[in-house]
C-alpha positions as CSV (number, residue, x, y, z in Angstrom):
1,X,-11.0,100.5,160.4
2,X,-9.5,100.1,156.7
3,X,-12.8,97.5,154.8
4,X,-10.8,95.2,152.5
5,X,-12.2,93.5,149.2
6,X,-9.5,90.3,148.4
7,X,-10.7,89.2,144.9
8,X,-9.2,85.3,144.3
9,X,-12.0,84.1,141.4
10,X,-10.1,80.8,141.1
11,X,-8.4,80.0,144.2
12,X,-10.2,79.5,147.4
13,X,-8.2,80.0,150.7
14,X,-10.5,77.3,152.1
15,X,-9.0,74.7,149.8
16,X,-5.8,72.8,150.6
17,X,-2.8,73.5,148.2
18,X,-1.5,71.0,145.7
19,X,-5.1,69.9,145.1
20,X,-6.1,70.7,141.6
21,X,-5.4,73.9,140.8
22,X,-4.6,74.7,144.5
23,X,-1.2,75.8,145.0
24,X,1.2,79.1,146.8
25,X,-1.7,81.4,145.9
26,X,-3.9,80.1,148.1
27,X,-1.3,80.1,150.9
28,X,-0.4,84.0,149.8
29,X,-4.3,84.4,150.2
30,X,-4.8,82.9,153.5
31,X,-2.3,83.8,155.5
32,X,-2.4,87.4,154.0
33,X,-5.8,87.5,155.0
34,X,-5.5,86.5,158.6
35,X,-3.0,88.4,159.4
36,X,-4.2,91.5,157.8
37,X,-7.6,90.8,160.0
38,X,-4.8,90.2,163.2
39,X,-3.8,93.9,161.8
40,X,-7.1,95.8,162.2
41,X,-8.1,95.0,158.1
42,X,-11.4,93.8,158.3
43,X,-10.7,91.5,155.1
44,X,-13.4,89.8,153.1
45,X,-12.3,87.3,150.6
46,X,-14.6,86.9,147.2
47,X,-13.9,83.8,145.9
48,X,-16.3,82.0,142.7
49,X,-18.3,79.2,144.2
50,X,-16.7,76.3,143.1
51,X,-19.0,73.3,145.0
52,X,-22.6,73.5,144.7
53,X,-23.1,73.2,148.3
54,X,-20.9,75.7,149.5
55,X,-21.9,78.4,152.4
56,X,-22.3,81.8,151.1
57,X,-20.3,83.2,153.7
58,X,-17.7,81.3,156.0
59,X,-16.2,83.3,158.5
60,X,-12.8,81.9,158.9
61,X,-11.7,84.1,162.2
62,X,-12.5,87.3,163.4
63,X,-12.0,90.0,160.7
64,X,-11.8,87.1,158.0
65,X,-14.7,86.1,156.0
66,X,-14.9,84.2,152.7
67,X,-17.9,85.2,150.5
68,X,-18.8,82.8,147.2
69,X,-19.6,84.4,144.5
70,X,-21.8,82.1,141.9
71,X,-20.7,82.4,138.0
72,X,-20.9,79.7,136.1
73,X,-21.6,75.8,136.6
74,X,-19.6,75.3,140.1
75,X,-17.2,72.5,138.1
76,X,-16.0,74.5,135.9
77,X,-12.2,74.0,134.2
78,X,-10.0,76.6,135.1
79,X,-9.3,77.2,131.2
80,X,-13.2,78.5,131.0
81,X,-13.0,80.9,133.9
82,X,-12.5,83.8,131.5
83,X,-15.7,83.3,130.5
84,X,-17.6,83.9,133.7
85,X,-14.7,86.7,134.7
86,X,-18.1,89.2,133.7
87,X,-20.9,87.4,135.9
88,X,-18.3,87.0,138.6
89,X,-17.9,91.2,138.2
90,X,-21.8,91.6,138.7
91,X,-22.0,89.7,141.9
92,X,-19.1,91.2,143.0
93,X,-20.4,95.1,142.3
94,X,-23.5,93.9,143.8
95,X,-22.3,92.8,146.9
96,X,-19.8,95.6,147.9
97,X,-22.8,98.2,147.1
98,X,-24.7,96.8,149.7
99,X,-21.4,96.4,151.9
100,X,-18.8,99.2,150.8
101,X,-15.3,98.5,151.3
102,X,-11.9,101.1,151.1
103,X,-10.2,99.2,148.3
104,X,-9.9,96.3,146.2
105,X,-7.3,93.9,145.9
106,X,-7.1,91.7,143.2
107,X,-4.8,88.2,142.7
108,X,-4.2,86.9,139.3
109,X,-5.1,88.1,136.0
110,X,-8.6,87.2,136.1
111,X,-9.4,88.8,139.2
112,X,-7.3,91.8,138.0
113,X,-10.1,92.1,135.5
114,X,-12.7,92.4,138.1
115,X,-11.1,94.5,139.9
116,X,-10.4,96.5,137.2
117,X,-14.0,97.2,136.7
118,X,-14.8,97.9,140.1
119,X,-12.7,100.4,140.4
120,X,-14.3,102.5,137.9
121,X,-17.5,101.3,138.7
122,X,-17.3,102.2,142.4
123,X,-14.6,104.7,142.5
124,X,-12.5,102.6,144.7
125,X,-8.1,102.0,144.6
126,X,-6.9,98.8,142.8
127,X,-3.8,96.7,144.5
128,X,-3.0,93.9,142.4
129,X,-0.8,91.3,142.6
130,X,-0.3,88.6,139.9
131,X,1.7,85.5,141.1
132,X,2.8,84.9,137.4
133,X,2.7,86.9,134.6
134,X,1.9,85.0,131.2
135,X,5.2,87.2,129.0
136,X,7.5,85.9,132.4
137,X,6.4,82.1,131.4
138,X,6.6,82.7,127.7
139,X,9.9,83.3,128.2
140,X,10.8,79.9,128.5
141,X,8.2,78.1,126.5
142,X,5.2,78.1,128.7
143,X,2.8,80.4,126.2
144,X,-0.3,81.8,127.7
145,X,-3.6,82.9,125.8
146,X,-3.2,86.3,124.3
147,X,-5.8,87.7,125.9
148,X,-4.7,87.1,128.9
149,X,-1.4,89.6,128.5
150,X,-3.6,92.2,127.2
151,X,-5.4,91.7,130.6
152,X,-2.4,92.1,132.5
153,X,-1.1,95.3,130.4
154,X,-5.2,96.4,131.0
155,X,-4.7,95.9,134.6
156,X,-0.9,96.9,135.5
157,X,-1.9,100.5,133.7
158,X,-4.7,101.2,136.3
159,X,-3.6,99.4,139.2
160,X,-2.8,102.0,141.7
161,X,-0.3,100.2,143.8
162,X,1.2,96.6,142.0
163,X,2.7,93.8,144.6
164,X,5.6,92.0,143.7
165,X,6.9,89.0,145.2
166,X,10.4,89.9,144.9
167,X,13.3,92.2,143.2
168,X,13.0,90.0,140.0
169,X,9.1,90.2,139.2
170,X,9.4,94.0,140.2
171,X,12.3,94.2,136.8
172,X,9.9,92.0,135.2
173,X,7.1,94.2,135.1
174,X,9.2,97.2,134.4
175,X,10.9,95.0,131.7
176,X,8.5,93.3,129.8
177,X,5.0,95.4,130.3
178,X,7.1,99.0,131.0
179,X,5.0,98.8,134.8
180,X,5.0,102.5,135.8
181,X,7.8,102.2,138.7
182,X,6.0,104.5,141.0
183,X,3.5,102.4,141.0
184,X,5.3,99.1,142.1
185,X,6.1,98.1,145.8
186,X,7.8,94.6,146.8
187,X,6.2,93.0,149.6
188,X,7.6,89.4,149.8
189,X,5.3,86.5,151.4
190,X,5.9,85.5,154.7
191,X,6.0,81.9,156.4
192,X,4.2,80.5,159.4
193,X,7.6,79.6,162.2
194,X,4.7,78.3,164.1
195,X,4.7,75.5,162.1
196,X,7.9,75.9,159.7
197,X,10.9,75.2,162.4
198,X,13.7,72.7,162.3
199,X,13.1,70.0,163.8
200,X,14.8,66.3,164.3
201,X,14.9,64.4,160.9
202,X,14.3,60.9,162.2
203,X,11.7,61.5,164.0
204,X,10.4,63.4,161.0
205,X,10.9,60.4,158.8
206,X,9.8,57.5,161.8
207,X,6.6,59.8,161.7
208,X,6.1,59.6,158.2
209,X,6.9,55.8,157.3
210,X,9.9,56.7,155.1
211,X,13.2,55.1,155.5
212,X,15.4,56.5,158.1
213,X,19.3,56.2,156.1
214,X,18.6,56.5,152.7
215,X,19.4,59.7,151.0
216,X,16.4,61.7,150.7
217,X,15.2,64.4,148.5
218,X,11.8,66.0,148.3
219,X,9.7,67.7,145.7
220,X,6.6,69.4,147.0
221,X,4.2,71.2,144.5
222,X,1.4,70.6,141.6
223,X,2.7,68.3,139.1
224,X,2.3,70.1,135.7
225,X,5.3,70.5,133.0
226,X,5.9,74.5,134.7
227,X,7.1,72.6,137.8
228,X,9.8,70.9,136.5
229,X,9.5,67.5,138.2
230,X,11.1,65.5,135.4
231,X,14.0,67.4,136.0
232,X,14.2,66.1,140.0
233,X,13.7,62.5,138.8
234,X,16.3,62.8,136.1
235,X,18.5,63.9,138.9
236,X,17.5,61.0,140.9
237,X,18.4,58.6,138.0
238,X,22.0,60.5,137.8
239,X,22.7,59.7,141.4
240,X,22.4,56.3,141.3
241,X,24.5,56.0,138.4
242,X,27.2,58.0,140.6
243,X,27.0,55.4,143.5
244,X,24.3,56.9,145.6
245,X,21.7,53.8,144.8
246,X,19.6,54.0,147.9
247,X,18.9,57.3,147.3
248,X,14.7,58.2,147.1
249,X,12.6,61.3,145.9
250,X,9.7,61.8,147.6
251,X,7.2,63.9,145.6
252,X,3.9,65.5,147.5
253,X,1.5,66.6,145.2
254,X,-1.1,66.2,142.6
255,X,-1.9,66.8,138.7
256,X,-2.9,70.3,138.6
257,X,-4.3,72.4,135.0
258,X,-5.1,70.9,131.8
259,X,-1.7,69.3,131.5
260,X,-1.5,67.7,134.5
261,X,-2.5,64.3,134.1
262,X,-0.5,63.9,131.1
263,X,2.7,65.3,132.8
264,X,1.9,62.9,135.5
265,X,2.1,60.4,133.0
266,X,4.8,61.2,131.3
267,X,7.0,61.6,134.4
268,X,6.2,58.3,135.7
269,X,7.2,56.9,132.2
270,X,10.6,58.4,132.4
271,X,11.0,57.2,135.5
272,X,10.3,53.9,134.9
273,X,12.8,54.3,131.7
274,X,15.2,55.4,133.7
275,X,14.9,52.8,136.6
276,X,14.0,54.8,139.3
277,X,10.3,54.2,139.6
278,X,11.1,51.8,142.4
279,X,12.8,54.1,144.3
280,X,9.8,57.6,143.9
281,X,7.1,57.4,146.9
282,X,4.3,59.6,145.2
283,X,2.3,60.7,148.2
284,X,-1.1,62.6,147.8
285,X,-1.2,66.5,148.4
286,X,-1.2,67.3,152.6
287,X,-2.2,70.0,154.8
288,X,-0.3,72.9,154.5
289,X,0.3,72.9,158.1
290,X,1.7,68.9,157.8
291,X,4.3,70.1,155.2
292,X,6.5,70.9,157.9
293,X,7.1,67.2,158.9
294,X,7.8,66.2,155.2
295,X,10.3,69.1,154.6
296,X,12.2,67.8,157.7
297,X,12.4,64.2,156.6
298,X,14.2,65.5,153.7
299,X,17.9,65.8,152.9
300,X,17.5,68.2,150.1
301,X,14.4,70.0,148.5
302,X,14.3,70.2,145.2
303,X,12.8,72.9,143.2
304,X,13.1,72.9,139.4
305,X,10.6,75.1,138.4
306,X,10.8,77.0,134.7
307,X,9.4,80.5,136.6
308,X,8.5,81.3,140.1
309,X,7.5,84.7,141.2
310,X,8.5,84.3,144.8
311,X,9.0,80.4,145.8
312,X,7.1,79.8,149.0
313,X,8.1,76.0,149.1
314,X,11.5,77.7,148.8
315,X,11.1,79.2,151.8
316,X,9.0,77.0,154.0
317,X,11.6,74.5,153.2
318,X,14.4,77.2,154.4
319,X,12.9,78.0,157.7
320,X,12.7,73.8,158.4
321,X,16.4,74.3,158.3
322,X,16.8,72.6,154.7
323,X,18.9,72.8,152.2
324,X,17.5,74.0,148.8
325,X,18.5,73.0,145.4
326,X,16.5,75.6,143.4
327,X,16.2,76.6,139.6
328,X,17.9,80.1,139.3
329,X,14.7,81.5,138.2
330,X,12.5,84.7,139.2
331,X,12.0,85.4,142.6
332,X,14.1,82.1,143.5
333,X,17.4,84.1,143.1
334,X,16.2,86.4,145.6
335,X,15.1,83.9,148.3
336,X,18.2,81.3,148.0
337,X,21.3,82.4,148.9
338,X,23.6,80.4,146.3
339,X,26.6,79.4,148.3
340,X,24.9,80.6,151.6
341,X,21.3,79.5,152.3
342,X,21.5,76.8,149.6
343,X,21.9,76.0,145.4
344,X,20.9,77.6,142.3
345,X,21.0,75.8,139.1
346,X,21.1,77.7,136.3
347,X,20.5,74.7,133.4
348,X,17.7,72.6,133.4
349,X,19.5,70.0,133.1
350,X,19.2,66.8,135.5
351,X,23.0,66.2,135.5
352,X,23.7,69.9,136.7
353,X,20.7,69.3,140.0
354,X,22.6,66.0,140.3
355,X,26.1,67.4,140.6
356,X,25.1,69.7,143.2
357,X,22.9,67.4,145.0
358,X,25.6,64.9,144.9
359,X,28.0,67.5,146.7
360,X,25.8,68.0,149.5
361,X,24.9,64.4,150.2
362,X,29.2,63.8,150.3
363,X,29.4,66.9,152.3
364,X,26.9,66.5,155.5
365,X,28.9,69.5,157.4
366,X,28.2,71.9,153.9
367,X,24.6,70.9,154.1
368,X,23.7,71.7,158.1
369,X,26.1,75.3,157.0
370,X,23.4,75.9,154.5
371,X,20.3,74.2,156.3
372,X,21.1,76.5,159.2
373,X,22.0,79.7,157.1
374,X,18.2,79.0,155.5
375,X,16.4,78.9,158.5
376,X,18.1,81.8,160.0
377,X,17.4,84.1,156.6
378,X,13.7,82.4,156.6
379,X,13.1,84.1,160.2
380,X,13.1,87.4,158.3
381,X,9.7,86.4,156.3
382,X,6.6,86.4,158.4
383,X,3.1,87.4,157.4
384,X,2.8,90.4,160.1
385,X,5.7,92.4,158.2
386,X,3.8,91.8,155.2
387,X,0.3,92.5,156.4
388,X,2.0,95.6,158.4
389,X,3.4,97.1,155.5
390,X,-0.1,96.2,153.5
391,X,-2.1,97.7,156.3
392,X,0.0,101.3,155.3
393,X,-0.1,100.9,151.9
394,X,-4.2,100.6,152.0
395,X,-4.4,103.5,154.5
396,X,-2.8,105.5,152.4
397,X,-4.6,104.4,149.3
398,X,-7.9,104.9,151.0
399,X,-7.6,108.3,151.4
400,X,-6.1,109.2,148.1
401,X,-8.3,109.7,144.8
402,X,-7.4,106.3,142.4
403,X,-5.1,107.0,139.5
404,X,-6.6,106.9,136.3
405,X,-5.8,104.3,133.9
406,X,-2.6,104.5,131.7
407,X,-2.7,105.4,127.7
């Protein structure tokens, strides 16, 4: 049996998403996890102990067990962690040489550069997958610390397998940080249909207290400026200006990074400028698993993100049978369909999400076309393809000597 080390320093798979810093990682983790223990992976998660009185170990379900690693006060801002990336390592290396594991794999640059050190340190093959890669958001505006892209060149030259979401963050690597394509396999997320069905839309929306005829659009995710959330209330505001005056966005989420709060702020202010505030339910972040109900409630889901590697609310929102209105960004192009499975907006610009949100609310038969399209697609995304085609990839990696690390 393959003995898997998941590195996730900053995002536990115990915490719900959409909760501080919480978000589609911690989803990738999870449900990557469990089904790669489902698989015959015995998978330990190491995650930095981020509550004081945290377990050391949790066992989550057979052949899935999240260990806390301690580095660094347990409150720490996420904008520190690269200073405790070092006593993370140690704990780490001290751990898996009293429990030896096949591999490593790493999520996100900071756990990249613990994994990076294992490897050497323990002779063992890196797997790393990145979520977001700081050139990709500096591409439209959203500049990262420098030393965090010479981490990800560091890592993407001795990563011995690198997981991309999608088509698009596979040409990004090559593209922007000349990934060695050899190297490079795209294994998309998957989506839990247990959960992440159609389903009836009143009863969805009797369930959830909203209104059960006014136009409805949803936006589900952390609210920081990368999201894009101004640009779904701008939308809003546009709509009601055409006619469409009962129409409501429903946004499920909280402030998430440094900038949070203030984009929180700033995007109620614009609402309220624009004289839709009345007409925005802001609901706290839910469990993952309650997402489903929300999704269905909606007419439209709106996702306006600058960058997305993949786009799981993208897809859990297809396989509810919804129709997506979607930035035409990253791995987003990939996942929607435009014309088929749902929208792609290629300006962020509100008018441009209102004019095709406006066409689907005045075209109900268009909408259940693309709704039904989405969940049909969705179906081909599940977590046992992606934890099958894991499973070979560390089997194969086990038994091979790691590469060394690029010039």
């Amino acid at each position: 049996m393959t003995e898997l080390a998941v590195v996730s320093l900053h995002s536990s798979p115990l915490l719900q998403p959409g909760v501080g810093d919480s978000g589609g990682m911690n989803v990738y983790v999870r449900e990557l996890a469990g089904s790669l223990a489902q698989a015959g992976v015995e998978t330990t998660v190491f995650v930095r102990r981020w509550a004081s009185d945290l377990p050391t170990e949790v066992a989550v379900e057979p052949g899935f067990r999240v260990v806390h690693l301690d580095a660094g006060p347990p409150d720490l801002a996420k904008e520190d962690l690269p200073g405790v990336v070092g006593e993370f390592t140690e704990s780490l290396l001290d751990h898996l040489r009293h429990r030896p594991v096949d591999l490593v794999h790493a999520n996100y640059w900071l756990s990249g550069l613990a994994g990076h050190r294992v490897k050497h340190a323990l002779n063992l093959p890196l797997v790393s997958t990145f979520h977001t890669l700081a050139r990709v958001k500096a591409e439209t505006g959203d500049l990262e610390p420098e030393r965090r892209v010479d981490a990800e060149v560091e890592v993407i030259g001795c990563s011995d397998v690198i997981l991309a979401n999608s088509l698009e963050e596979s040409t990004q690597l090559r593209r922007l940080y000349r990934a060695d394509p050899s190297r490079i396999t795209v294994v998309p997320p998957g989506v839990d249909h247990a959960f992440f069905a159609p389903g009836d839309q009143g009863g969805a929306r009797r369930a959830l207290g909203l209104d059960l005829t006014a136009p409805t659009l949803l936006f589900v995710g952390r609210i920081q400026p990368l999201k894009g959330l101004d640009l779904a209330v701008g939308a809003l505001a546009q709509l009601h200006e055409r006619g469409h005056t009962s129409a409501r966005l429903v946004v499920v989420g909280g402030p998430s990074g440094a900038e949070g709060p203030a984009e929180a702020r700033r995007v109620r202010a614009l609402a309220e400028k624009l004289g839709v505030a009345g007409h925005i339910d802001w609901r706290e972040p839910q469990p993952h698993h309650l997402l489903s109900s929300w999704y269905r409630a909606a007419d439209v889901v709106v996702v306006p993100s600058r960058s997305e590697s993949f786009g799981l609310v993208a897809l859990e929102a297809a396989a509810c049978g919804v129709p997506v209105v979607a930035a035409a960004v990253g791995g987003l192009r990939t996942l929607v369909v435009h014309g088929l499975t749902g929208m792609l907006v290629a300006d962020r610009d509100p008018g441009a999400y209102a004019d095709v949100i406006d066409r689907l609310l005045a075209d109900r038969r268009l909408a259940g076309e693309l709704g039904a399209n989405a969940a049909t697609r969705a179906r081909t995304y599940t977590w046992s393809v992606a934890a099958a085609r894991l499973r070979r990839i560390y089997h194969d990696l086990a038994r091979k000597a790691p590469v060394t690390c690029a010039a």
